[in-house]
N, C-alpha and C positions, 0 to 999 in steps of 0.2 A: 504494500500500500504506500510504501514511503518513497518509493520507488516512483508512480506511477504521480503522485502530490508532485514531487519535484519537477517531473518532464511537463507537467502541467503549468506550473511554473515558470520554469522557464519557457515556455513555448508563450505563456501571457506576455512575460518580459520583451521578447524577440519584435509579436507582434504589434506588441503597444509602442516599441522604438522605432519601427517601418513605419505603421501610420504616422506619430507624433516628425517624422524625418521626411515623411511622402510629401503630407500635405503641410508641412511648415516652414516658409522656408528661411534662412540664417537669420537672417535680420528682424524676421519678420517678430510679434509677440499676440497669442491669440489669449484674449481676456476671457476664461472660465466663471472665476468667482472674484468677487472681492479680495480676497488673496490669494489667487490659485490664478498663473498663468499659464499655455503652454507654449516652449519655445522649443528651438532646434541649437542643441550646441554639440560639440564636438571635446570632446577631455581626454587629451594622452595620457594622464597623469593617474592620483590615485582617488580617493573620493574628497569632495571639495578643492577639486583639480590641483592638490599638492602634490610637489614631488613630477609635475609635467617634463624636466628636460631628463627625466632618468633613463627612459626607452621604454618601448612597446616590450621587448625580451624580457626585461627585469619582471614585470604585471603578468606577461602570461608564465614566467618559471614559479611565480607566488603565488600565483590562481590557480595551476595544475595541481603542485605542490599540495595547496589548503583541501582540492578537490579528493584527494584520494588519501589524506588525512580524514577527513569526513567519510569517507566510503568505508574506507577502515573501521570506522568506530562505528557506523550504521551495519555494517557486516557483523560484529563483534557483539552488538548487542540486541538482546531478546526486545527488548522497547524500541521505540525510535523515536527518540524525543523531536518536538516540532521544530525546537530553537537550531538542531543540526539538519534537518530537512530545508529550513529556512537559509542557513548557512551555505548550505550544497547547493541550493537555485538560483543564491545571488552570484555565489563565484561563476557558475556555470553560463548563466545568462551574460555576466560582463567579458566571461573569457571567451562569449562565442563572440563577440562585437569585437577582441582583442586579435582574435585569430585572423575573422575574414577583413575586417576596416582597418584594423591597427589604430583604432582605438575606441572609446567608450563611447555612445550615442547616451544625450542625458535631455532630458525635454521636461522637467517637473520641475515650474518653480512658482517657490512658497513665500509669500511675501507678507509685510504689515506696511503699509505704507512704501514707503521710499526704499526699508530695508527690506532686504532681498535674501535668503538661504541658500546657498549654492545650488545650483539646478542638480537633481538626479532622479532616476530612474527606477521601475520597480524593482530590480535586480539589488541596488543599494538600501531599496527600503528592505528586501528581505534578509538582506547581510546584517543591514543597524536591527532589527526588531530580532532576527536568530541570537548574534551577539549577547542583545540585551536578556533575554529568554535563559540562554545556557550563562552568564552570570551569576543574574538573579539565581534560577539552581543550584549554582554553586555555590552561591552565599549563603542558601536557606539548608544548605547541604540536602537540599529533596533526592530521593534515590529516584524516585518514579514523579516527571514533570506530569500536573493533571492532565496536559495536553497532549500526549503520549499517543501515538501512532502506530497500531497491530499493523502486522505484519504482511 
């Protein structure tokens, strides 16, 4: 099942960076909500575009890397908690845009006013929200996350 969550996943992320890249184009900014825009950007770098003149090589040997660190411990264990299902579809989704583009498509940007959140994608929302998931765990030392994914 954890399995089949993730390709689902990443297959939203893929699609929602084709549309949000089809129809928008660089310059352009499409108003959603009062602070929700959608734009077309382009990010060599890592999330909140740090770390841009390091290379396209360095993101995808770290995303591979993370990818089969996670598979590892999804293989390994009888549960499947959501925070590394989450974790697995965002590398996955960024490292598919790393492989074929050489680099990250990001189009979600979250604003208050004038201030702006670095633009990204759902691949990074599922990275920051897994992250935060398998912390949290680890801080509350939960052996079995409620959100826990059979098999």
């Amino acid at each position: 099942m954890a399995w089949v969550i993730s390709v689902i996943l990443v297959a939203l992320d893929q699609i929602s960076k084709y549309f949000a890249h089809r129809f928008v184009a660089p310059d352009d900014v499409v108003r959603v909500l009062p602070f929700l825009n959608i734009v077309n950007l382009r990010n060599p770098g890592a999330a909140f575009g740090i770390l841009q003149n390091v290379g396209n090589i360095f993101f995808v040997i770290i995303s591979a890397a993370a990818i089969i660190a996670v598979i590892v411990m999804l293989a390994k264990s009888r549960k499947k908690p959501v925070g590394l299902v989450l974790v697995l579809s965002g590398a996955a989704g960024n490292l598919t845009d790393r492989l074929y583009l050489g680099y990250v498509r990001d189009f979600i940007d979250v604003h208050a006013g004038p201030m702006h959140w670095p633009a990204f994608n759902f691949a990074d929302s599922y990275l920051s929200i897994g992250i935060a998931l398998l912390l949290i765990g680890s801080l509350l030392n939960v052996k079995n996350e409620p959100g826990d994914l059979k098999k």
